[in-house]
C-alpha positions as CSV (number, residue, x, y, z in Angstrom):
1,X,128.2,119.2,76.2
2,X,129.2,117.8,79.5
3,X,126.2,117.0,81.8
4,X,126.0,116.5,85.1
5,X,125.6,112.9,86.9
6,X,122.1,113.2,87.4
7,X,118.8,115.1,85.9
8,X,115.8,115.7,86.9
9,X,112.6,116.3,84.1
10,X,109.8,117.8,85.7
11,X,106.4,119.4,85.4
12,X,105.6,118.0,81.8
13,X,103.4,115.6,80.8
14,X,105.4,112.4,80.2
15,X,104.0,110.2,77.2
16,X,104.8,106.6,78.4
17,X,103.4,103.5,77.2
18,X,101.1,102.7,80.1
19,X,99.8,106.5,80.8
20,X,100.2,110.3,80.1
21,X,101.8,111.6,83.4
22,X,100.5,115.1,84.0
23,X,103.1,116.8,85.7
24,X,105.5,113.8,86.5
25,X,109.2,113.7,86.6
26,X,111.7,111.4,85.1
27,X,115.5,111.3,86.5
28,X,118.3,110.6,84.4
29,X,121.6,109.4,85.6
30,X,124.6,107.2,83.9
31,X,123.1,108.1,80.6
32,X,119.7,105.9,81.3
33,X,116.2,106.4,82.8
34,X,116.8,105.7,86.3
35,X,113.2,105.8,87.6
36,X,109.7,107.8,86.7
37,X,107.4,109.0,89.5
38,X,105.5,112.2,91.1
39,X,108.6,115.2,91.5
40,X,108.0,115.2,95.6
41,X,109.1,111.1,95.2
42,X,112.8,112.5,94.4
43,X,113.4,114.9,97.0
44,X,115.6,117.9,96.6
45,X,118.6,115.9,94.3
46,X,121.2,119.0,95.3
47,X,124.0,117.4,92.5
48,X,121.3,117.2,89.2
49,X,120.8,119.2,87.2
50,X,116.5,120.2,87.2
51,X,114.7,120.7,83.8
52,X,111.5,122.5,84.3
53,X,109.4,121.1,80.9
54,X,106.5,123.0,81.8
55,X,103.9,123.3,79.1
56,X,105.9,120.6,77.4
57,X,104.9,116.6,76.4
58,X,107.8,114.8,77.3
59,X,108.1,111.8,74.9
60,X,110.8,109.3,73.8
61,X,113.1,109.8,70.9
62,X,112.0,108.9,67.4
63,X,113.7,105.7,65.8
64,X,114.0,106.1,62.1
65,X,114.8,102.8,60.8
66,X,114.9,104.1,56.7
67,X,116.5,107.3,56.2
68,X,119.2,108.3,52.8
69,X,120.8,112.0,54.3
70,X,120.1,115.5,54.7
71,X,121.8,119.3,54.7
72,X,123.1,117.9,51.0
73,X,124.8,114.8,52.5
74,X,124.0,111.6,51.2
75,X,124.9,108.1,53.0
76,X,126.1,106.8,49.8
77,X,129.2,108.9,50.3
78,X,130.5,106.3,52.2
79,X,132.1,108.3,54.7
80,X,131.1,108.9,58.6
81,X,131.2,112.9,58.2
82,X,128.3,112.9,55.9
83,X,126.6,110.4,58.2
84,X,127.3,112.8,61.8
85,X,126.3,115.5,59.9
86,X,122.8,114.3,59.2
87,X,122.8,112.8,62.4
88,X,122.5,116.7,63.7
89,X,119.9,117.7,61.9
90,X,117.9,113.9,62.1
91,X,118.2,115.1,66.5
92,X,116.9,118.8,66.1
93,X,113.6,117.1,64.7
94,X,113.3,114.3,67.4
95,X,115.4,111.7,66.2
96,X,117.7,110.2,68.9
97,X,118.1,107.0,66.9
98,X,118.3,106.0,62.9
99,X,119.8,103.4,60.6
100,X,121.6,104.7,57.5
101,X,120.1,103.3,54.7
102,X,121.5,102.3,51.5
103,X,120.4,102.3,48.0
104,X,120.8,100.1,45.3
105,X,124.6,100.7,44.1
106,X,127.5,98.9,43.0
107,X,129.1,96.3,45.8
108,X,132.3,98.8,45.8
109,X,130.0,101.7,46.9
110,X,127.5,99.7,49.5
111,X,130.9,98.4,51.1
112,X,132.2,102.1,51.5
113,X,128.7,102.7,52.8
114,X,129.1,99.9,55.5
115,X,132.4,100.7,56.6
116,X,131.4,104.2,56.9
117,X,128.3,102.8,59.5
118,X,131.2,101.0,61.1
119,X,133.4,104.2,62.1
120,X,130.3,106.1,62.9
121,X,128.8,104.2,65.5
122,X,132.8,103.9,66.7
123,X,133.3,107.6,66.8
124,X,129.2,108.3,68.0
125,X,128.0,111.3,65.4
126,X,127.4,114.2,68.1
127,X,123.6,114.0,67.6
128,X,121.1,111.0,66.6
129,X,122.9,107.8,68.0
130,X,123.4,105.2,64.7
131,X,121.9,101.5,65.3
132,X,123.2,99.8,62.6
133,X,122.8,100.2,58.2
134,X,119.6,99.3,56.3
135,X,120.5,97.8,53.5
136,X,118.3,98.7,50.7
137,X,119.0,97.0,47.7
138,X,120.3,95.4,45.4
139,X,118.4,92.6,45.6
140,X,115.1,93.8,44.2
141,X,112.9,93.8,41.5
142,X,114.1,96.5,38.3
143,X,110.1,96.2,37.9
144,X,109.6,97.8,40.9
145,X,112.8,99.8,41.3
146,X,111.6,103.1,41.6
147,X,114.1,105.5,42.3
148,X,117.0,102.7,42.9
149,X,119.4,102.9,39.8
150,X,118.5,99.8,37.9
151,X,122.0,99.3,36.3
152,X,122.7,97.9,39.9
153,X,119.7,95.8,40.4
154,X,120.7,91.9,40.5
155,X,120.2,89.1,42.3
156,X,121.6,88.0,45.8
157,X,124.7,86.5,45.8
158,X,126.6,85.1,48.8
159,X,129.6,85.9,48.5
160,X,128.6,89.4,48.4
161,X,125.9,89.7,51.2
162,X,128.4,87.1,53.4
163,X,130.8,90.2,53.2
164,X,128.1,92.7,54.4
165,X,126.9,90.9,57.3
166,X,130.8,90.2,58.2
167,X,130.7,94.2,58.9
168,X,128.5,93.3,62.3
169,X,125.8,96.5,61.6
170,X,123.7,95.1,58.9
171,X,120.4,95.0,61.5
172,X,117.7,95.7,58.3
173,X,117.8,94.3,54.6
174,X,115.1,95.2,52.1
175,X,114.6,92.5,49.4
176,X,112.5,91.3,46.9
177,X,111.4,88.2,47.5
178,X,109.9,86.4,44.1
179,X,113.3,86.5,43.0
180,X,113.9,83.1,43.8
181,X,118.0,83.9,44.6
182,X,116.9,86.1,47.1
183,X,115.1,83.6,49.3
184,X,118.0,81.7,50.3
185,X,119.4,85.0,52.1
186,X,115.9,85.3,54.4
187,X,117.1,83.1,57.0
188,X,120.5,84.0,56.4
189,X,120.3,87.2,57.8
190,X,117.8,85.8,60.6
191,X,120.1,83.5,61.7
192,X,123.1,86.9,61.7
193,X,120.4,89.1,63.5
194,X,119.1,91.0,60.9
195,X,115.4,91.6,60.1
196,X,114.4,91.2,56.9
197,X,112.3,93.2,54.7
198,X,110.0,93.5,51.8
199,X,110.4,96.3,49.2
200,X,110.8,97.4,45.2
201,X,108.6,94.5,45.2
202,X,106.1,92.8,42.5
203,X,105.4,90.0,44.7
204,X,101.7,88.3,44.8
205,X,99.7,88.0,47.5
206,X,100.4,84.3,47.5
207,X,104.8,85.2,47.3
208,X,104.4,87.5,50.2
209,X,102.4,85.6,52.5
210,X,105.2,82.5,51.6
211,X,108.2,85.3,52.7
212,X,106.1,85.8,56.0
213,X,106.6,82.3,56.9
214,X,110.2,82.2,56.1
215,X,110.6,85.0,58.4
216,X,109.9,88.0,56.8
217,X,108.5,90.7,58.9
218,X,108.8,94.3,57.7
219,X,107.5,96.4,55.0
220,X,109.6,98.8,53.1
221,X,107.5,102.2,52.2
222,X,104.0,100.7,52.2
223,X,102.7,100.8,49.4
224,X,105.6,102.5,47.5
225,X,107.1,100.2,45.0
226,X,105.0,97.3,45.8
227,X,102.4,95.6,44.0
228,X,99.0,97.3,44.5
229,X,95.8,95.8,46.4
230,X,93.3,94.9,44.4
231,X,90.0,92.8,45.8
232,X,90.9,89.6,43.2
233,X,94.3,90.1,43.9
234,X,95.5,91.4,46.9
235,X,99.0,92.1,45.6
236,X,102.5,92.6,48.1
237,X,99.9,95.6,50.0
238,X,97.3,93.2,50.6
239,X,99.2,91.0,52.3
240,X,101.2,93.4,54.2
241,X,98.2,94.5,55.9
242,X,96.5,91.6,56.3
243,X,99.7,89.6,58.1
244,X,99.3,90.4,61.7
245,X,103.6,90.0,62.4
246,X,104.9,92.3,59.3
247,X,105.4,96.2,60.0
248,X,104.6,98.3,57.9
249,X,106.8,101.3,57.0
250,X,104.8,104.9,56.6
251,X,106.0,108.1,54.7
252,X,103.9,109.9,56.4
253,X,104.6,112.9,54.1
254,X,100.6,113.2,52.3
255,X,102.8,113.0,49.1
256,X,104.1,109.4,49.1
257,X,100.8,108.2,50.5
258,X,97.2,109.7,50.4
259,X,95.6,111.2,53.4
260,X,93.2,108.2,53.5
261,X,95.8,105.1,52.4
262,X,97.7,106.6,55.7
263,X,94.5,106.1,57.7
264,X,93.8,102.9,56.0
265,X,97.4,101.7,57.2
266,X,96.9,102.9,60.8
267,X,93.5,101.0,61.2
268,X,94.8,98.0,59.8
269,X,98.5,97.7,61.7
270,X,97.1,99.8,64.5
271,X,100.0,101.7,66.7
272,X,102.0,98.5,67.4
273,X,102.9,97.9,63.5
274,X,102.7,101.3,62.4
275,X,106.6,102.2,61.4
276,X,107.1,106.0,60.4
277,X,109.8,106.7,58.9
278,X,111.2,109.5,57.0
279,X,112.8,107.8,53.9
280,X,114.3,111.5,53.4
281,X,117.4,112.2,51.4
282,X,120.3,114.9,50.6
283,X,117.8,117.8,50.3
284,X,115.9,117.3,53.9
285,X,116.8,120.4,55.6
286,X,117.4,122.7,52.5
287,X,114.5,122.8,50.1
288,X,114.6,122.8,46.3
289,X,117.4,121.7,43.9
290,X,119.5,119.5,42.8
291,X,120.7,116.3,45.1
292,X,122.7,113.5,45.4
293,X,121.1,109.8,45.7
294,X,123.9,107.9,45.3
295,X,124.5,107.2,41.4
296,X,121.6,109.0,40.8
297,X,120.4,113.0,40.8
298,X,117.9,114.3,43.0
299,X,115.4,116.8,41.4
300,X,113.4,118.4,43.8
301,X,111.2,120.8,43.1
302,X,108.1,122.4,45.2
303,X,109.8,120.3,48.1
304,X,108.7,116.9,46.0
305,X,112.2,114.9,44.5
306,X,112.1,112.7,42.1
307,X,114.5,111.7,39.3
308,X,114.8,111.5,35.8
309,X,112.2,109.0,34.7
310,X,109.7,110.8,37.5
311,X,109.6,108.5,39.7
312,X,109.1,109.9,43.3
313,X,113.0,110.0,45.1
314,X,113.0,109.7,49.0
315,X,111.4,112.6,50.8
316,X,112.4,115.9,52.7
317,X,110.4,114.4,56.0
318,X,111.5,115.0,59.0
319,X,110.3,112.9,62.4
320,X,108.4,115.5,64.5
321,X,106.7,116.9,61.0
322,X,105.6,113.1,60.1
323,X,104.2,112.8,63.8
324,X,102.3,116.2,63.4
325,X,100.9,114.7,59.9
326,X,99.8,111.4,61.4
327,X,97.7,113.3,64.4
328,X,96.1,115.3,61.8
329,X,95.5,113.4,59.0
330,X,94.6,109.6,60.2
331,X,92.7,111.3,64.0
332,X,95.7,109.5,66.1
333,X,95.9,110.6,69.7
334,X,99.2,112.0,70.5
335,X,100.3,109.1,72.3
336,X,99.9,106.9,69.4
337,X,101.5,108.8,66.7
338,X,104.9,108.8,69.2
339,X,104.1,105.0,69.7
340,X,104.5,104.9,65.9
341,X,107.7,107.1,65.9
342,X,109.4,105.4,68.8
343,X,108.3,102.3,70.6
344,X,107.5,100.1,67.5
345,X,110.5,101.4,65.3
346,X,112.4,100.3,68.1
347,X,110.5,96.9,68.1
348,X,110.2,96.3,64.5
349,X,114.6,95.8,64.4
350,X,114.5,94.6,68.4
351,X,116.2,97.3,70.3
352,X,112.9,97.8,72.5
353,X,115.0,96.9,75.1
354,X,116.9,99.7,75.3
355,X,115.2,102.4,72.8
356,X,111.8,103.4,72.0
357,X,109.9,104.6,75.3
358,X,110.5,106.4,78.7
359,X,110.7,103.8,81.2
360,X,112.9,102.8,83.6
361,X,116.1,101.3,82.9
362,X,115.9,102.3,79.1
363,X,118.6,104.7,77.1
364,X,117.4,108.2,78.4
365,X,116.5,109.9,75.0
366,X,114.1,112.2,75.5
367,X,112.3,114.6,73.7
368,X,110.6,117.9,75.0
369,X,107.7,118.8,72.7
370,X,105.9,122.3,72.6
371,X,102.0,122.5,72.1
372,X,102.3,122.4,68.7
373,X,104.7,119.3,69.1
374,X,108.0,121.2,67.7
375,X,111.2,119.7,68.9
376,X,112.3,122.3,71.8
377,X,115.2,119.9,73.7
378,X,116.6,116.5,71.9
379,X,118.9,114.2,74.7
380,X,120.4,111.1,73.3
381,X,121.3,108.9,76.2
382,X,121.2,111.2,79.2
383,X,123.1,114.0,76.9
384,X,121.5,117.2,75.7
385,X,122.7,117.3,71.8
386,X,119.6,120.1,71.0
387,X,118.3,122.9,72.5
388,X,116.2,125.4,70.9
């Protein structure tokens, strides 16, 4: 959609991270915030385009940093049509910016996977802007694999994770560290830009805090796949909450994690290390039935997938519903269930500089929210790619 050089938000009330700005305006031009202040500050702006958002919140884009497909396409596919296509639907629901994310395959299909990451942030997907691949898996524990096909599972090996980060959009790597191969690629993919995370894991208290200090600092799914807390042993949750610098990852779905773990989480990390994601796969969008995950079917049935051994398979989340579930079901303000959904995604893998919040200078995604926070108007770097 062609836009015009400038635009001018108005009369909403703009969510930013020092204040809620009751009828405020924003005004977009070269595809970035250019400044935020009162409507009479911009005068009459005869060449831009004027958005009245009255009755609306007007909040930044989500950032889902762990997210497998949607509308039946998978990421494992390899290819950047399946990964556009999500990108769509991820930006009718909020999301302006997301990370692919892998699952545990054979090194033939995560390469496909990253070279299809490659050509889609070449070509741009038409909707949610991709940041990069998460790479999760291989390099986890089968004890804790979950839903990741366990004929893959092994441990890191250089040659092979030397060829990933030689793709340049490997920006988020889940592993397990207790596998003592895997600790040798922690500051490997610190020292390539990557932020490194902890997931499928039966690490101890005493493992986890050690993967902290060698640089660790995200948490895949919290509590999913992770050893449990427990008050003589506080397990891989224990330490996630207790370690001020980890984020934690939330599927804030009320099926991956109880009502009352989720407020337990959000207490604990508070709105700066909250992460929401979605961790949602092929059938996001479309409801019950069979699904791809890469090697692996998808049951889902009553909107819960899982596959064959039972285990729980990903999620048919979206952003803007995972927002709504974290204002009603923790007693988060508004402003700090977008925090979670924007500002500290965008933190956790250090784009804050140019994603997560409306503020001057930043990429101009934007979001225009109705009262009951659906997603009425998604703009991905000053471009308008939903409108309801």
């Amino acid at each position: 959609m062609k836009k015009k050089p400038r635009t001018l938000i108005t009369n909403g009330t703009i969510i930013t991270p020092a204040r809620l700005w009751e009828g405020g305006a924003i005004l977009v031009e070269g595809g970035r915030i250019a400044s935020i202040g009162r409507r009479d500050d911009f005068g009459t702006l005869p060449d831009a385009e004027i958005m009245d958002a009255t009755g609306h919140w007007v909040a930044p884009g989500y950032v889902d940093v762990h997210v497998h497909g949607a509308v039946g396409r998978d990421m494992m596919e390899g290819t950047a049509e399946a990964i556009s296509t999500a990108a769509t639907f991820f930006a009718r629901h909020g999301t302006t910016a997301f990370l692919p994310t892998s699952i545990t395959d054979s090194p033939e299909a995560i390469g496909r996977f990253l070279g299809a990451v490659v050509e889609a942030q070449r070509r741009g997907t038409g909707g949610a802007q991709v940041l990069g691949a998460h790479v999760e898996g291989p390099y986890i524990n089968p004890k804790m694999s979950g839903a990741q096909p366990t004929e893959f599972i092994r441990p890191a090996d250089r040659q092979e994770y030397e060829r990933w980060f030689a793709s340049g959009v490997v920006r988020l790597i889940t592993l397990a560290p207790e596998i003592p191969e895997n600790r040798a690629l922690i500051p490997y993919a610190l020292q390539h830009g990557a932020v490194v995370s902890i997931g499928h894991s039966a690490a101890t208290y005493q493992e986890t805090m050690a993967a902290v200090g060698l640089g660790v600092n995200h948490a895949t799914h919290t509590f999913n796949a992770m050893s449990g807390l427990h008050h003589r042993d506080p397990g891989t949750v224990g330490a996630v909450l207790y370690a001020d610098k980890v984020y934690a990852e939330l599927i804030a779905d009320t099926v991956h994690v109880h009502p009352a773990a989720m407020a337990i989480l959000v207490r604990a990390k508070g709105s700066g290390r909250t992460v929401l994601v979605t961790d949602a796969m092929a059938a996001a969008g479309l409801g019950d039935g069979d699904y791809p995950l890469g090697a692996h079917v998808t049951y889902v049935r009553n909107s819960i997938a899982r596959v064959a051994n039972g285990s729980l398979a990903g999620s048919l989340l979206t952003m803007d519903q995972a927002v709504k579930n974290i204002v009603r079901e923790t007693g988060s303000t508004l402003a700090q269930a977008v925090e979670r959904a924007s500002l500290t995604p965008a933190r956790s893998i250090d784009v804050a500089d140019c994603k997560g919040s409306l503020e001057p200078g930043k990429d101009a995604d934007v979001l225009l929210l109705d009262k009951d926070l659906n997603v009425t108007l998604t703009m991905v770097r000053g471009e308008i790619v939903y409108r309801q």
